[in-house]
N, C-alpha and C positions, 0 to 999 in steps of 0.2 A: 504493500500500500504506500508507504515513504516513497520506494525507488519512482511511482507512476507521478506521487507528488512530485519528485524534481524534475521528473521530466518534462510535467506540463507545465514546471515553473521557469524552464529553460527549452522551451519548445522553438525551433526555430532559432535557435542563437548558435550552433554548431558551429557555422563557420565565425563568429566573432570568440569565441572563447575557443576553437583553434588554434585563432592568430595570436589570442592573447597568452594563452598559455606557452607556445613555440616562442616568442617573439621574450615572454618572460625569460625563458630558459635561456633564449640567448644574452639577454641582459644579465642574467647571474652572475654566466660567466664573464662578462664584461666586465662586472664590477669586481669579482675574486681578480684579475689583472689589474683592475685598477688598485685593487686596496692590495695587492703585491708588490705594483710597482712603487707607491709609497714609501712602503717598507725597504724595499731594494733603494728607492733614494734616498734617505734619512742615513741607511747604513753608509753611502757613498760616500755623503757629506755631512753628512750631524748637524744640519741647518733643519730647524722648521720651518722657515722662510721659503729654502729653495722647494720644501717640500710642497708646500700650499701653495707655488706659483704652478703646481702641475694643475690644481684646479682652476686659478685664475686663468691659466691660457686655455682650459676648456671651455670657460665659459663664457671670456668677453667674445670672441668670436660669434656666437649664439646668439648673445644679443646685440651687438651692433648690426648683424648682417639676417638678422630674423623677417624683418621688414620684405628684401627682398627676395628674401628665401620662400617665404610664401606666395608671393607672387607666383614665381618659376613653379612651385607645388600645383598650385591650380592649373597651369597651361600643360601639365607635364601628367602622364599616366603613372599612378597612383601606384599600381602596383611594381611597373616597371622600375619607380623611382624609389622604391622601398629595397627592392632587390640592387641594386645598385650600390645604394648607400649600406648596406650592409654588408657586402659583397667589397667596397672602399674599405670602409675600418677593419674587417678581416686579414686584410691587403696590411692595412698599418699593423697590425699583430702579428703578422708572419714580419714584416721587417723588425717589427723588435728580437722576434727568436733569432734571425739571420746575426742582426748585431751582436744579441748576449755569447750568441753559437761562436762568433767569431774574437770575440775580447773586444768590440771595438763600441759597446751601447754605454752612452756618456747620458747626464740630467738634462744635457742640452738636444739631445735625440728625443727624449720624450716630449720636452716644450713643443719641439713643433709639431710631434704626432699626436700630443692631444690638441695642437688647432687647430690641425687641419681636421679631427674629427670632432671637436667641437663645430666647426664650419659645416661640415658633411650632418651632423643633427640640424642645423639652421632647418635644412631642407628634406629632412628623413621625418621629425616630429611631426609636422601640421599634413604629412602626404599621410602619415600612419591616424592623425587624429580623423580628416576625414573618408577612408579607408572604414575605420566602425563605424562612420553614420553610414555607408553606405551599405554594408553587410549587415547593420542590423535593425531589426524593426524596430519600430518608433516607442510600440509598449514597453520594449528591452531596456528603452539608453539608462536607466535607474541600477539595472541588475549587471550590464556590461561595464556600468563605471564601478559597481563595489567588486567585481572583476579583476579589474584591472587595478583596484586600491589594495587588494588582498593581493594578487602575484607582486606586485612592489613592495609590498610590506614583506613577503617570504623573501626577494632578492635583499633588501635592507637585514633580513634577520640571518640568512646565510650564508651569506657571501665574507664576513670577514672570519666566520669561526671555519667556514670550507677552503678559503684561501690560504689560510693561518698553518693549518692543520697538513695540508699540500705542498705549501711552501715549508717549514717544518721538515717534514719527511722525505720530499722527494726531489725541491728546489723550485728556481720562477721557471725553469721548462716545466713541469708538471703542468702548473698552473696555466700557462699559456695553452699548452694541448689540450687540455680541458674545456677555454673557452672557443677555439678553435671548431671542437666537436659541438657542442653547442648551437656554434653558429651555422654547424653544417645540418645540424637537425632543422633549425626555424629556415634556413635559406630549400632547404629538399621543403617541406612543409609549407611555405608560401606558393615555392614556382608547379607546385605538383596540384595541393589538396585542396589550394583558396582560390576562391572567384572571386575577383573586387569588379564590380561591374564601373560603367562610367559614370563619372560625375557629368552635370550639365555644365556645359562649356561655353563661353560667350567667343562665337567665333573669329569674333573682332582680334586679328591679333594686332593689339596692341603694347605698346614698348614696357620695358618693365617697371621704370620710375612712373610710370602714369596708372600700371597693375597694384603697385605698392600703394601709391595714392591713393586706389580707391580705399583700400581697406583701413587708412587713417580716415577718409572720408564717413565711411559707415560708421565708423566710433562716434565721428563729429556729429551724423546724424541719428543717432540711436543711445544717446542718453543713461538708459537705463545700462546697456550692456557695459558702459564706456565706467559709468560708475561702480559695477560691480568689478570691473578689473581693477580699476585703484583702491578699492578695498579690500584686494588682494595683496596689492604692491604694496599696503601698509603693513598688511599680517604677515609679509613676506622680509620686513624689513623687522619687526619684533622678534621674529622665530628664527632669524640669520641670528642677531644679536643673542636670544636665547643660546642656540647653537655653539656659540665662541663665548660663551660663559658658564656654561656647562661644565667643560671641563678645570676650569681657574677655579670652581669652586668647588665640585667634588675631589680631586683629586689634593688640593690643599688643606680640607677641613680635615681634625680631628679622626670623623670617623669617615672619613672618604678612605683614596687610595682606586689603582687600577682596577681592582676586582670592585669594585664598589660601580665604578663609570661604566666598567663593561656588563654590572648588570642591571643598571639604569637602561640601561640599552637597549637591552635582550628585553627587558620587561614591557620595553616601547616598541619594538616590535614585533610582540606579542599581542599587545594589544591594539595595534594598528589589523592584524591578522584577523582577531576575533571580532574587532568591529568592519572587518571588511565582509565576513561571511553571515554575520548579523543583516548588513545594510542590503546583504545579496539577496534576501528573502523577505524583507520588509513590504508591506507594501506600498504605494507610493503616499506619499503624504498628502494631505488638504491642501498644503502650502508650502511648496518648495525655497519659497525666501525664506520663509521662515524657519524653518528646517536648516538650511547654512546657518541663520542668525545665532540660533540657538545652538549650534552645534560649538559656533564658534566663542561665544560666550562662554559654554562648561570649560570649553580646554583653554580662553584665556583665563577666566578668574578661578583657576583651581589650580596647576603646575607649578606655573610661579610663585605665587605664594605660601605653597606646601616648599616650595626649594630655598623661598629664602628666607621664610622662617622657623622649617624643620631642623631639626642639626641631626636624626639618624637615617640610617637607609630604608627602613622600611618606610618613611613618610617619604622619602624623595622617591622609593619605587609607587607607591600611592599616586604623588602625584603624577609619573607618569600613565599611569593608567588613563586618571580621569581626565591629563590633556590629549591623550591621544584616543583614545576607545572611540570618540566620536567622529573623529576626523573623516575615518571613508565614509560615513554617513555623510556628510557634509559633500564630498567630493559627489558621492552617489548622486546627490540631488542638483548640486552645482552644471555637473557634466550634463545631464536634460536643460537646464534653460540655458546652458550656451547653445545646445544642437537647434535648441526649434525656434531662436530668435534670429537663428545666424542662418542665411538662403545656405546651401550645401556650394553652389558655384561662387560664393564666397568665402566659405571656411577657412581655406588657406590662406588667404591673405590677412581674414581676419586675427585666426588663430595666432600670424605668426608677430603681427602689430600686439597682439596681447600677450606674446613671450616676452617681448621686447619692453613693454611697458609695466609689467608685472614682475617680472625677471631682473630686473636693473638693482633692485634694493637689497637682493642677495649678497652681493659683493662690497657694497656699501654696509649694510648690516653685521656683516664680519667685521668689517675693520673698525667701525665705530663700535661692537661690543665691546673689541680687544681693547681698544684707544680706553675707551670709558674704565674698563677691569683696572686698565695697569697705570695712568695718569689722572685719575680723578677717585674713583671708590675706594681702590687698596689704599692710596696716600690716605685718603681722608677719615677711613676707618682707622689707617695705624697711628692718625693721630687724636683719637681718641681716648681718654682718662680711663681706665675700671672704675664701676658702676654709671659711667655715665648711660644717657638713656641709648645711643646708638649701639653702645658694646653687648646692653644689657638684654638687645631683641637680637641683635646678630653675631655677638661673639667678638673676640679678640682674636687677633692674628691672620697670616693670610687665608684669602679664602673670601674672611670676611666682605669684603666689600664689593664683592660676586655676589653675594647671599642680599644685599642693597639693591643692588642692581636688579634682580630679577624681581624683587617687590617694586620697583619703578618698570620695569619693564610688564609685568601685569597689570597697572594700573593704565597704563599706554595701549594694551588692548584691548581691556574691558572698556578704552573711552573710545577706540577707533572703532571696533565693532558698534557701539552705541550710537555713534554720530552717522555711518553708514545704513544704522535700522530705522534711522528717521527720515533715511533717505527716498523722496514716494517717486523718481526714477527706476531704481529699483525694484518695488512693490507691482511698477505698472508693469513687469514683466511675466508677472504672473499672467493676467490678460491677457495681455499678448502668446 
């Protein structure tokens, strides 16, 4: 009786949870390489600096060239263009093995092969985002995004303890061969078992600076959608900053330490997992704004302030429960009002104007948590008296002034989400 319930609760989605599932599996391994080459770079050079520019050259490329990456997405066959790009970053992983094979893979081989496949995502994302509207029906887009929140949440929760453990035992060739085979399951599995039919096409071809245009145009006229992404780009710039304080304050407090961060971790994507298989079966809500609102509300006023007013591990693994538990909820419902406000022969342009506008405070957010951690909260905590009232909610010594931080930093979301719920842009997308 169960088995007939899921299948009539996933009737007709085969081929979108195909894609998502092969497409995860290649991502896993993608990221077991990426969180080895880390490793392998830190060892090289004992810089955290040089280590973290492997991300920043992933990711500025993404968003400076998003805009016109989408564009090129629309004009360009959907599936052809998937195969491609994935078929390219395979390409950069086999020249890493070539390099390490031969003695000659330096930190500065990496930078540019993650830009260039930072570049080659510009134009793989928005072709794979509208790729599921088009494979799946329109009752689905609810159950295909907690889908695809739940395979992200397994590649975030496996990926460094299978890399770890590979790397460890057998070296970065293991690891590399791994994602390799991965990539050959999702690229056999796309070019074989999936149909992406066509998107509608405006045959007009037109130049790309005028394709990219439009999709700043449709933000400029559609309000509602245009608002709901900068109130992403705010929680996107909180959650960076959470991110890059994270670890200055477990790892420094009393009862932190490495196992302490790694099982903050685990516990978060854990419960990214369980609320992704949760959201997968829900059914849809009365009201999808509100549904994000609230979703976004539990996880900003609960985390942070369990972390910077807790001082053991069982309240900071608490709070991440309840910041994250609801989040593919959130996405689940989020992902339907972008599909059915946004035409499908504009997805791509739109999608990629909203990585770019959304996406930008990532990188910003890092750097201003770190700024904040180590030139304004630690000073200003270490110079604080015993008993006075700062010492006496967060403590002495370092650490402390992480534990500040993320109590300012929840109060920054519980007011950016507030100020966006009163947003009635927004709201009119329900109508719509």
């Amino acid at each position: 009786m169960k088995s007939n319930n899921i299948k009539k609760t996933f009737q007709g989605m085969r081929p979108v949870l195909l894609l998502t599932v092969t497409q995860g599996l290649s991502a896993l391994g993608s990221a077991m390489t990426s969180f080895a080459l880390v490793i392998w770079a830190y060892s090289q050079t004992g810089s955290a600096l040089n280590t973290a520019l492997l991300s920043v050259c992933s990711y500025v490329p993404y968003i400076v060239m998003s805009i016109f990456a989408g564009a090129l997405s629309d004009r360009w066959d959907k599936k052809k263009t998937m195969l491609a790009c994935d078929a390219f970053a395979a390409g950069t992983t086999l020249c890493v093995l070539m390099l390490l094979e031969t003695g000659r893979l330096e930190i500065g081989h990496l930078y540019a092969i993650n830009a260039v496949n930072g570049l080659m995502n510009t134009v793989q994302r928005p072709a794979a985002d509208v790729a599921i509207t088009l494979i799946t029906p329109k009752e689905g887009y609810q159950k295909a995004a907690a889908v695809r929140s739940m395979t992200g949440s397994v590649v975030d929760l496996l990926s460094p303890v299978l890399a770890t453990a590979l790397l460890t035992g057998f070296g970065l060739r293991a690891v590399i061969a791994v994602d390799l085979c991965t990539f050959a399951v999702a690229f056999v599995s796309l070019l074989v078992l999936i149909t992406i039919p066509d998107a509608p096409r405006n045959e007009k071809k037109e130049p790309i600076l005028i394709m990219a245009g439009e999709g700043l145009r449709f933000l400029g006229d559609h309000a509602g959608v245009l608002h709901l992404i900068l109130l992403f780009a705010g929680i996107n710039l909180i959650a960076s900053m959470y991110n890059a304080a994270l670890p200055a304050m477990v790892l420094s407090v009393p009862n932190g330490g490495e196992s302490a961060l790694a099982l903050v971790s685990t516990v978060t994507g854990i419960a990214t997992l369980l609320g992704g298989a949760v959201a997968a079966i829900l059914p849809r809500p009365k009201s999808r704004v509100r549904a994000i609102v609230l979703s976004l509300l539990l996880s900003m006023s609960t985390e942070n302030f369990l972390l910077g007013f807790g001082r053991t591990l069982p309240v900071w693994c608490l709070g991440a429960v309840l910041g994250w538990i609801a989040i593919p909820y959130m996405n689940a419902n989020l992902d339907p009002v972008m599909r059915t406000s946004i035409p499908v022969d504009m997805q791509g342009r739109v999608y990629a104007c909203r990585n770019t506008l959304q996406f930008f405070t990532i990188p910003l957010g890092y750097f201003l948590g770190g700024w904040l951690v180590d030139r304004v909260f630690e000073p200003l905590m270490a110079a604080q008296q015993a008993g006075s009232l700062l010492s006496s909610v967060f403590g002495m010594g370092k650490g402390s002034g992480a534990s500040l931080l993320f109590v300012l930093i929840g109060l920054a979301g519980v007011g950016v989400v507030s100020l966006f719920a009163l947003d009635k842009e927004i709201w009119k997308l329900e109508k719509e």
